[in-house]
LUMKE-560038 format. One record per residue (C-alpha): residue in three letters; residue number from 1; x, y, z. Coordinates in nm, 2 decimals. Layout:
! residues N
<"ALA",NUM,<X,Y,Z>>
...
! end
This chain:
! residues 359
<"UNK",1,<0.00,0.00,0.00>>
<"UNK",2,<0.26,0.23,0.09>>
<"UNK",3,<0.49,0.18,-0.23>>
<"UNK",4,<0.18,0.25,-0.42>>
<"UNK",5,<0.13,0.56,-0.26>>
<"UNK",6,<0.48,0.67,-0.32>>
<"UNK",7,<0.44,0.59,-0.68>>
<"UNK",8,<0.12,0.78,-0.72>>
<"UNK",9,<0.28,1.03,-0.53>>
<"UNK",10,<0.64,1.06,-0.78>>
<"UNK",11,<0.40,1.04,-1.08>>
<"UNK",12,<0.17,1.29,-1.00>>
<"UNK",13,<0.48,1.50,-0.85>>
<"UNK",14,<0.65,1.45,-1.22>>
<"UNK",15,<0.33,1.64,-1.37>>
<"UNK",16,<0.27,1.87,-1.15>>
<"UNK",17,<0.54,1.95,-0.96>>
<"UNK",18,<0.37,1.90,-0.57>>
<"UNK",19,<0.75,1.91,-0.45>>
<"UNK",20,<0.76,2.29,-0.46>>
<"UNK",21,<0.43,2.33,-0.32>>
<"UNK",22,<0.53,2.11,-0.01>>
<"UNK",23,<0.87,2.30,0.01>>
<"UNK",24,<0.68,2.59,0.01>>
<"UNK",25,<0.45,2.54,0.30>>
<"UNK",26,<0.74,2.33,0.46>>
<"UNK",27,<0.87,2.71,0.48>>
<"UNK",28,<0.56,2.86,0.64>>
<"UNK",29,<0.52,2.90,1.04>>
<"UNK",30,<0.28,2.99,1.26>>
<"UNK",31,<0.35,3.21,1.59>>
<"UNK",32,<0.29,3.02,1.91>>
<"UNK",33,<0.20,3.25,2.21>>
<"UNK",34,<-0.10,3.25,2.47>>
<"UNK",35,<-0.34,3.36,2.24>>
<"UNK",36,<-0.25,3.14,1.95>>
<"UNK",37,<-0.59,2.95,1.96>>
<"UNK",38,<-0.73,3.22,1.81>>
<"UNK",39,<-0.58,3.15,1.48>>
<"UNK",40,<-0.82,2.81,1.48>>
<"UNK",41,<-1.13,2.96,1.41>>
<"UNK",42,<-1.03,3.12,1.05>>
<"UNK",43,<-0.99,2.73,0.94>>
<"UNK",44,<-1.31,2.64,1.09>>
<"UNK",45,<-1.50,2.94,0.92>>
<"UNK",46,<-1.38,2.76,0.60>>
<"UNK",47,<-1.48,2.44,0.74>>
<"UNK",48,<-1.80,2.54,0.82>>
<"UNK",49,<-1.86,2.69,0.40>>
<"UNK",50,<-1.70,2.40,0.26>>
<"UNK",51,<-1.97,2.18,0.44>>
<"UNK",52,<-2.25,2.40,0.35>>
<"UNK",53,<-2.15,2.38,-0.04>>
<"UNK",54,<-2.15,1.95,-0.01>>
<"UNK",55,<-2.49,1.96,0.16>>
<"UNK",56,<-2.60,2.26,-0.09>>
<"UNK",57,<-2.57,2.11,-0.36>>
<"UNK",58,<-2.64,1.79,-0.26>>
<"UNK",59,<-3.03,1.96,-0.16>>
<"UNK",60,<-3.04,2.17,-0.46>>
<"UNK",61,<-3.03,1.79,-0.67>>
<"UNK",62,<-3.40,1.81,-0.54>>
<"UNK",63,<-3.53,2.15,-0.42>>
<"UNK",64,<-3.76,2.34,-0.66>>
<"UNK",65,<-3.73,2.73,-0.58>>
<"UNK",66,<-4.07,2.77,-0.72>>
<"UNK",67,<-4.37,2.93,-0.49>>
<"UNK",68,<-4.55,2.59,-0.55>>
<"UNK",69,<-4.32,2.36,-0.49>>
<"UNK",70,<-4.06,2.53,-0.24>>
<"UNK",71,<-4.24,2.38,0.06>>
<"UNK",72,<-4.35,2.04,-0.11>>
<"UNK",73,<-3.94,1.98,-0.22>>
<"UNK",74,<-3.80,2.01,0.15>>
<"UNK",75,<-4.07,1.77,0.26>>
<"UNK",76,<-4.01,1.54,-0.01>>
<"UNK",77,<-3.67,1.56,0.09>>
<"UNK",78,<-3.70,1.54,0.47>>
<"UNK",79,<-3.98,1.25,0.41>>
<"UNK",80,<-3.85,1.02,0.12>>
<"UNK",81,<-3.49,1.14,0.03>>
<"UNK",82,<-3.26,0.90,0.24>>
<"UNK",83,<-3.10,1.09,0.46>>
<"UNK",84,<-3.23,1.39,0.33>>
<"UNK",85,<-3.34,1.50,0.67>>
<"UNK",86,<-3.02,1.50,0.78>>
<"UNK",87,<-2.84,1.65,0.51>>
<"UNK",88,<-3.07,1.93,0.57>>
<"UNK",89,<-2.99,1.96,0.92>>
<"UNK",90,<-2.68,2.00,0.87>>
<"UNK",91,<-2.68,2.24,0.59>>
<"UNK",92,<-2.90,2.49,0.87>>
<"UNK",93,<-2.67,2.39,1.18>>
<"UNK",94,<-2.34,2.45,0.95>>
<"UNK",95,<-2.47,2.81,0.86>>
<"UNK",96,<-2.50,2.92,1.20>>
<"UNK",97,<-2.25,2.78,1.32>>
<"UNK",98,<-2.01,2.91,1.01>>
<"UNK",99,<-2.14,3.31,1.15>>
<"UNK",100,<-2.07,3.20,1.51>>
<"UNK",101,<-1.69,3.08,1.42>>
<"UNK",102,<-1.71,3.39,1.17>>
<"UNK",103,<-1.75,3.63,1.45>>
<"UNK",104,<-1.55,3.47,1.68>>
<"UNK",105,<-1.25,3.52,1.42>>
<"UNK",106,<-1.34,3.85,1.34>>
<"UNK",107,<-1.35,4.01,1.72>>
<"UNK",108,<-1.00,3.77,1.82>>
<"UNK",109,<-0.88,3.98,1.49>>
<"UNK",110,<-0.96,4.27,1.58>>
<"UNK",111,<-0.85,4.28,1.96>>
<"UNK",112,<-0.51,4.12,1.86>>
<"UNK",113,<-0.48,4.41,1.64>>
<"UNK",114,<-0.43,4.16,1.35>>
<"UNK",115,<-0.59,4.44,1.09>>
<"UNK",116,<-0.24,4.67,1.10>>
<"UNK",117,<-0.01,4.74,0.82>>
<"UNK",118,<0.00,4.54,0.62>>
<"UNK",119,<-0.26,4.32,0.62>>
<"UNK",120,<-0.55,4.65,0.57>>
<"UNK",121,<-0.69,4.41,0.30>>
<"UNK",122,<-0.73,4.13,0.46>>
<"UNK",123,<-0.93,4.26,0.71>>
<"UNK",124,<-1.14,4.44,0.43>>
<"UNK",125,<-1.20,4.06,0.28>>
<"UNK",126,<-1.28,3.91,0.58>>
<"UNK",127,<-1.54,4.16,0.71>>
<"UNK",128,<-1.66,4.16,0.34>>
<"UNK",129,<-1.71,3.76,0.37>>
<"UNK",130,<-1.89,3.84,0.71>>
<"UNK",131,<-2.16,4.05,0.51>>
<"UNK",132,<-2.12,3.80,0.23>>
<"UNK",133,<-2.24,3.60,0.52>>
<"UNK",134,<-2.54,3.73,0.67>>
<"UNK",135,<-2.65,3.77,0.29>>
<"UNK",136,<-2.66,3.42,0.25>>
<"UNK",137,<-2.85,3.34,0.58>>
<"UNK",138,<-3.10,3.62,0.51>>
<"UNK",139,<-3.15,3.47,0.13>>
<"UNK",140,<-3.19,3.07,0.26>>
<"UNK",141,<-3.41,3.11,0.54>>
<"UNK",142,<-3.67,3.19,0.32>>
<"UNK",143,<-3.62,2.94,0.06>>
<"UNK",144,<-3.81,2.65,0.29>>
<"UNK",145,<-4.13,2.90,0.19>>
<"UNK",146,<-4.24,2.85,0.54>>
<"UNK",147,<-4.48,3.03,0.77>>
<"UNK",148,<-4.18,3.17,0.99>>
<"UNK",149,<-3.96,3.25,0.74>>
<"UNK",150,<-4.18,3.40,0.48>>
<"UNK",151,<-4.30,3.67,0.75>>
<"UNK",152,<-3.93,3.73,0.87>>
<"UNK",153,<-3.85,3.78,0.54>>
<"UNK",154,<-4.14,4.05,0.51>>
<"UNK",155,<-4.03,4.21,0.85>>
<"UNK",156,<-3.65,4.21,0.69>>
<"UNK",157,<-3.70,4.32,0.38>>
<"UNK",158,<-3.95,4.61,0.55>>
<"UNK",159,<-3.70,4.72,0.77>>
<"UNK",160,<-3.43,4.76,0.46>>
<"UNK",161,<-3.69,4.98,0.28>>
<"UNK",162,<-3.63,5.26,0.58>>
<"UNK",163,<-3.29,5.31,0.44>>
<"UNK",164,<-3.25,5.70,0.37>>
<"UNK",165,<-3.31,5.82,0.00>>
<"UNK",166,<-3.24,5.44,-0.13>>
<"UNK",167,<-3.52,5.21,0.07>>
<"UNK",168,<-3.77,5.21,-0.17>>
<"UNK",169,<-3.58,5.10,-0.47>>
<"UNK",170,<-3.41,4.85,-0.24>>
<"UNK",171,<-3.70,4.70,-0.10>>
<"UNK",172,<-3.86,4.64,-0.44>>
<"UNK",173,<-3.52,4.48,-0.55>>
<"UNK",174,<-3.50,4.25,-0.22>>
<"UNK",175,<-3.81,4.18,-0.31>>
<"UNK",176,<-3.91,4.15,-0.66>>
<"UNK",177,<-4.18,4.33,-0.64>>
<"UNK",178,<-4.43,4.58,-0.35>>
<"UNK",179,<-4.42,4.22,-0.16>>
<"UNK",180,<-4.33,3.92,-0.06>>
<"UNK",181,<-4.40,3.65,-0.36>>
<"UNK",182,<-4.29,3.40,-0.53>>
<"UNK",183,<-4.09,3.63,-0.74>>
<"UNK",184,<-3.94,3.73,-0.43>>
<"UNK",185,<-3.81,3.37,-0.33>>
<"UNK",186,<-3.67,3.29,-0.71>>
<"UNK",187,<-3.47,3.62,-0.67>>
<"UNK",188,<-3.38,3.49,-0.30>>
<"UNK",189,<-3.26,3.17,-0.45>>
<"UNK",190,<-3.03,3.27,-0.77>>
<"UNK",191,<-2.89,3.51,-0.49>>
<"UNK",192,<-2.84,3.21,-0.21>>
<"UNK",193,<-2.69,2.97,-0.50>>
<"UNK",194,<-2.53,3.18,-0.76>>
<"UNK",195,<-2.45,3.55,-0.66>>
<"UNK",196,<-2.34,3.51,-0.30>>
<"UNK",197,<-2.14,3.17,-0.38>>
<"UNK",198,<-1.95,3.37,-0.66>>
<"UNK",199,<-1.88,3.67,-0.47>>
<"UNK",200,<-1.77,3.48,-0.19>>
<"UNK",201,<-1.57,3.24,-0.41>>
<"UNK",202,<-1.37,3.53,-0.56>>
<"UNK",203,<-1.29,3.72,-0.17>>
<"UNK",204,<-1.19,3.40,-0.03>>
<"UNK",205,<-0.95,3.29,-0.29>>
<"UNK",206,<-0.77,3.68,-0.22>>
<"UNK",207,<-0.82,3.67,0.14>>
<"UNK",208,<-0.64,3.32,0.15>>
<"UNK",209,<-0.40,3.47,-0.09>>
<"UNK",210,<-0.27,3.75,0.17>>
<"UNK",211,<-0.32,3.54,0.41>>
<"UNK",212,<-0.04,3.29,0.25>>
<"UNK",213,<0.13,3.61,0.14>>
<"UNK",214,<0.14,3.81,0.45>>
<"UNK",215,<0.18,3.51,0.73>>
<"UNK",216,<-0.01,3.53,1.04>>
<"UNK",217,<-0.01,3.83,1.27>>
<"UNK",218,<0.18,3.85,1.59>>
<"UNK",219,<0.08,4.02,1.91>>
<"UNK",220,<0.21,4.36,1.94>>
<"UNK",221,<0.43,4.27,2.26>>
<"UNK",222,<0.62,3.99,2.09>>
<"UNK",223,<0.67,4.24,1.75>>
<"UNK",224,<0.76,4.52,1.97>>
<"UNK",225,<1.03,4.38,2.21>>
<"UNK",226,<1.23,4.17,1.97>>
<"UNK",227,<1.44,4.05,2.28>>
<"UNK",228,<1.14,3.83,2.34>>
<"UNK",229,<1.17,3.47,2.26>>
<"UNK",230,<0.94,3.41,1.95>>
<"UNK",231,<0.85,3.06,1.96>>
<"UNK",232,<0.72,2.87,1.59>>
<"UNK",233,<0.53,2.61,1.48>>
<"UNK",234,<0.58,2.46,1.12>>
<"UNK",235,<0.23,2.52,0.89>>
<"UNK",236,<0.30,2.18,0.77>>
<"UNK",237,<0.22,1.91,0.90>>
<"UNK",238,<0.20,2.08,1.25>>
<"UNK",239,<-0.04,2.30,1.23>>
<"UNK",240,<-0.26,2.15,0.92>>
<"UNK",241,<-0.29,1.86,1.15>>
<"UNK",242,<-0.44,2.02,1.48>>
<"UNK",243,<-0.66,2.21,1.21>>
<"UNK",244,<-0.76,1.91,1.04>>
<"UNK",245,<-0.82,1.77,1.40>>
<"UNK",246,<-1.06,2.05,1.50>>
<"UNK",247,<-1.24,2.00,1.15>>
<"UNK",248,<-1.32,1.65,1.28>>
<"UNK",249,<-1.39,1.77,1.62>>
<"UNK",250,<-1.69,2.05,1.49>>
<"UNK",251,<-1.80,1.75,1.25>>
<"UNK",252,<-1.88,1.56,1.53>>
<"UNK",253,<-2.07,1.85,1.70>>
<"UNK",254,<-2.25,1.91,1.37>>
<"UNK",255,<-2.35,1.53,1.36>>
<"UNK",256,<-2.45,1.54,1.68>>
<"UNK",257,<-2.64,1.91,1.66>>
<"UNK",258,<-2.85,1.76,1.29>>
<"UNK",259,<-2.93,1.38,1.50>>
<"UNK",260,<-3.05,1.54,1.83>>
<"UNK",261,<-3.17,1.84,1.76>>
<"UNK",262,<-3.32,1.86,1.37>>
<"UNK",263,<-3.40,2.14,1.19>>
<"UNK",264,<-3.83,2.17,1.15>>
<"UNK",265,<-4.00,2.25,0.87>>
<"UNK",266,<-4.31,2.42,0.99>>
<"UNK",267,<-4.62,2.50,0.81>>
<"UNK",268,<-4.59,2.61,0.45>>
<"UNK",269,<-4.70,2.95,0.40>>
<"UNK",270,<-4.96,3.15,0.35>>
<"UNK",271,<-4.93,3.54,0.21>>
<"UNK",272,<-5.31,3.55,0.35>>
<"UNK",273,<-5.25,3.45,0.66>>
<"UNK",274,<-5.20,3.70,0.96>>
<"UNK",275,<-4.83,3.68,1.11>>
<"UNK",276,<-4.79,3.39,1.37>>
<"UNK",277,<-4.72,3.60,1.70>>
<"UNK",278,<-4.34,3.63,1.79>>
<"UNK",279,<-4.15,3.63,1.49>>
<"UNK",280,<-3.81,3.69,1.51>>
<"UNK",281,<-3.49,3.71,1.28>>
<"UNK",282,<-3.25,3.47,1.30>>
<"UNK",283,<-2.99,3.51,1.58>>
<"UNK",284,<-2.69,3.69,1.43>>
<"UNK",285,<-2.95,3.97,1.37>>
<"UNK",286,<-3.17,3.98,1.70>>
<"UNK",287,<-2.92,4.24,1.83>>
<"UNK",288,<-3.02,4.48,1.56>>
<"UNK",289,<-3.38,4.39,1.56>>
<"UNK",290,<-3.40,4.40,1.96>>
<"UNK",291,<-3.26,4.80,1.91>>
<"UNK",292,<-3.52,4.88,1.66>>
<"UNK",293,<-3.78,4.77,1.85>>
<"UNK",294,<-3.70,4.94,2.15>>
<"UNK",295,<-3.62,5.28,2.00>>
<"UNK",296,<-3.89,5.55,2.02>>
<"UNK",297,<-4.11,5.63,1.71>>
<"UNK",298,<-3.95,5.97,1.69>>
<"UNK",299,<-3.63,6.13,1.80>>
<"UNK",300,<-3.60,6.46,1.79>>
<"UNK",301,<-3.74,6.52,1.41>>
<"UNK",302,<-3.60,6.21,1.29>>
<"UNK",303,<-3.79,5.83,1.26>>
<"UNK",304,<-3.69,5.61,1.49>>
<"UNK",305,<-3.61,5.31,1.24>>
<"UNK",306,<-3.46,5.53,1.00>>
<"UNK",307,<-3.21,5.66,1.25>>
<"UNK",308,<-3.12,5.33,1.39>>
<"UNK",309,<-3.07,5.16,1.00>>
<"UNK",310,<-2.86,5.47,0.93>>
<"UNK",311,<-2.62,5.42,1.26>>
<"UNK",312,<-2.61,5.07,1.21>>
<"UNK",313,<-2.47,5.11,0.87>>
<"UNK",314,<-2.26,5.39,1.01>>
<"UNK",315,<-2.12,5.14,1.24>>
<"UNK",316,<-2.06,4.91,0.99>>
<"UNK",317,<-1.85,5.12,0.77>>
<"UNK",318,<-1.67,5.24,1.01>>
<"UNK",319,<-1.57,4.89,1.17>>
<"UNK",320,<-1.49,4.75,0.81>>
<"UNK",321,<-1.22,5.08,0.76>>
<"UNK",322,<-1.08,5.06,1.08>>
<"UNK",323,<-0.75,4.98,0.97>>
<"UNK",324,<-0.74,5.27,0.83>>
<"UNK",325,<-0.82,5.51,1.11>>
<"UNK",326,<-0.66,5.34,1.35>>
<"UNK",327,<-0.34,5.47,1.31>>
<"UNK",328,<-0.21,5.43,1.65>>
<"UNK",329,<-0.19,5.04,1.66>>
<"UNK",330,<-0.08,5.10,1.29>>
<"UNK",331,<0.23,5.24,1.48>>
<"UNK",332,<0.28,4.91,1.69>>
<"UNK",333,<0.10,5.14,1.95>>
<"UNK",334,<-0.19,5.00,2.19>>
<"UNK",335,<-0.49,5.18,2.16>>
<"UNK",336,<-0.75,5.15,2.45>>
<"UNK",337,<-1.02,5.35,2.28>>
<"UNK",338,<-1.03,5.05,2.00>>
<"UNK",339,<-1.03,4.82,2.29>>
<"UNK",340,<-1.28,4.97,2.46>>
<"UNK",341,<-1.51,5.02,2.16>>
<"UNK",342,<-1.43,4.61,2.09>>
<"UNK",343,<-1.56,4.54,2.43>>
<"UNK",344,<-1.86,4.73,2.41>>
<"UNK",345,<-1.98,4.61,2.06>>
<"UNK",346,<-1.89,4.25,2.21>>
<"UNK",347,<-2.13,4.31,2.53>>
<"UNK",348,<-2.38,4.52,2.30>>
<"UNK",349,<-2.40,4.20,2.06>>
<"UNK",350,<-2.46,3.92,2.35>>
<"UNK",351,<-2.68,4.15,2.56>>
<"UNK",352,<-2.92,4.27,2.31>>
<"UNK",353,<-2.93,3.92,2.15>>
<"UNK",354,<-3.03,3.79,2.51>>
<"UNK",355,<-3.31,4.05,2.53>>
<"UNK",356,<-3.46,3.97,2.19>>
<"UNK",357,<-3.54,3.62,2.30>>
<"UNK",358,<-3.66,3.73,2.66>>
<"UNK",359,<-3.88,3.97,2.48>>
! end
């Protein structure tokens, strides 16, 4: 067995020359310090996609993204398809758990600082995949043409036509239409499979790019005191290996999350219907819907919603160019006012996403 892997090996070696690629990464190390764990949770965000594209496109051999047959599809599949229930399950559990891990890599990022010179643009990628993201939970959860998920969508898709100057032309663009309809989930579904896949596809392959390019970040104390002993781990095998270890580990916790806990279906739905009672966005959104809700009507001479959409996206813009206002840890320096803001989005996010389900 072995000397046929070594052939296969030398032959596909003499075609394609894998003996520079292995010298390559044989080349590349990875910092090892108290906060190197951190660095995990970029390779199980990629993890976490990879197994959403398998079980994607393994459901889309037999989902129809027609208003008629939406529903009928994901029953078929959860009812008759073997294993189709718990392809399915997966698929949902791997997209929330890809955001969690997504976030989780994004705050260690930005409290280690990782976004200075020079690696502005891979920051700008990543936090560009984030929103990549959200788009592509907001664009499946309606595709089931549930009860829930059809009136979330509407309660979305309303609060994006508040945007100043540009919310009615984006609603009607979300939306295919005045309202939620079929047309709405076809447009939902060439986004979920073709437009957020591509874009994706294209700032992944540059953000792994820099990534390979750049190395990974140390913390400013080891870069700053040179006297300090820099310890190094080899990318390969060392490091690929407790990353491939980990991939098995949140497989397992994915196998486990699909078996135990399944994702429902609900009831299909029904435009005519009035909206069930409590219907709330998906998690990694409560935090802004919770602060919408509880903002007054009116502030000042300015509509509540309106205001809120427009800091949010404030907020947003700001956090993606932070790189390039934060000039003092672009100096090597600390800055406690990023730190400080870091915290209080952290706390903001988990306490606001409590209070939405409390609510």
């Amino acid at each position: 067995m072995m000397n046929f892997l070594r052939q296969t090996y030398i032959w596909l070696d003499e075609r394609l020359q894998l003996r520079d690629l292995v010298d390559f990464l044989g080349k590349k190390y990875v910092p090892v310090h108290r906060h190197s764990v951190w660095y995990y949770f970029g390779g199980v965000s990629l993890f976490l996609f990879l197994v959403q594209v398998v079980t994607g496109i393994l459901l889309l051999l037999y989902y129809k993204g027609s208003e008629e047959l939406a529903f009928e599809s994901i029953q078929f599949i959860m009812s008759r398809v073997q294993f189709g229930w718990l392809i399915r399950s997966i698929h949902s559990w791997a997209a929330n758990l890809f955001i969690l891990a997504a976030l989780i890599h994004m705050f260690s990022v930005f409290f280690e600082k990782a976004y200075r010179k020079p690696r502005e643009l891979t920051w700008v990628t990543g936090m560009l995949m984030l929103f990549v993201g959200f788009g592509f939970g907001f664009s499946g959860y309606l595709l089931p043409w549930n009860e829930l998920a059809f009136f979330a969508t509407k309660v979305g898709t309303d609060i994006a036509g508040v945007v100043p100057v540009i919310g009615k032309p984006l609603l009607e663009f979300l939306r295919g239409g005045p309202e939620v309809t079929g047309a709405t989930l076809s447009r939902f579904f060439g986004f979920h499979v073709a437009v957020f896949p591509g874009i994706f596809t294209i700032l992944l392959g540059i953000h792994l790019l820099l990534v390979q390019r750049q190395g990974m970040s140390e913390p400013l104390g080891l870069e700053k005191n040179p006297s300090l002993e820099q310890k190094r781990m080899p990318f390969f095998p060392n490091f690929l290996l407790r990353d491939l270890l980990l991939w098995l580990m949140v497989l397992n916790l994915l196998a486990i999350l699909a078996v135990f806990f399944p994702w429902e279906l609900g009831q299909k739905a029904d435009p005519f219907a009035p909206a069930p009672a409590g219907i709330k966005p998906e998690w990694y959104f409560m935090f802004m819907f919770q602060t919408l809700k509880l903002l007054p009507a009116h502030v000042l001479f300015v509509d509540g919603e309106v205001l809120g959409i427009s800091l949010f996206g404030l907020a947003g813009i700001l956090w993606l160019l932070v790189p390039f206002w934060d000039r003092r840890s672009a100096r090597g320096e600390q800055n406690r006012f990023v730190n400080y803001l870091g915290l209080f989005a952290t706390l903001y996010i988990i306490l606001f996403t409590i209070l939405g389900y409390l609510s």
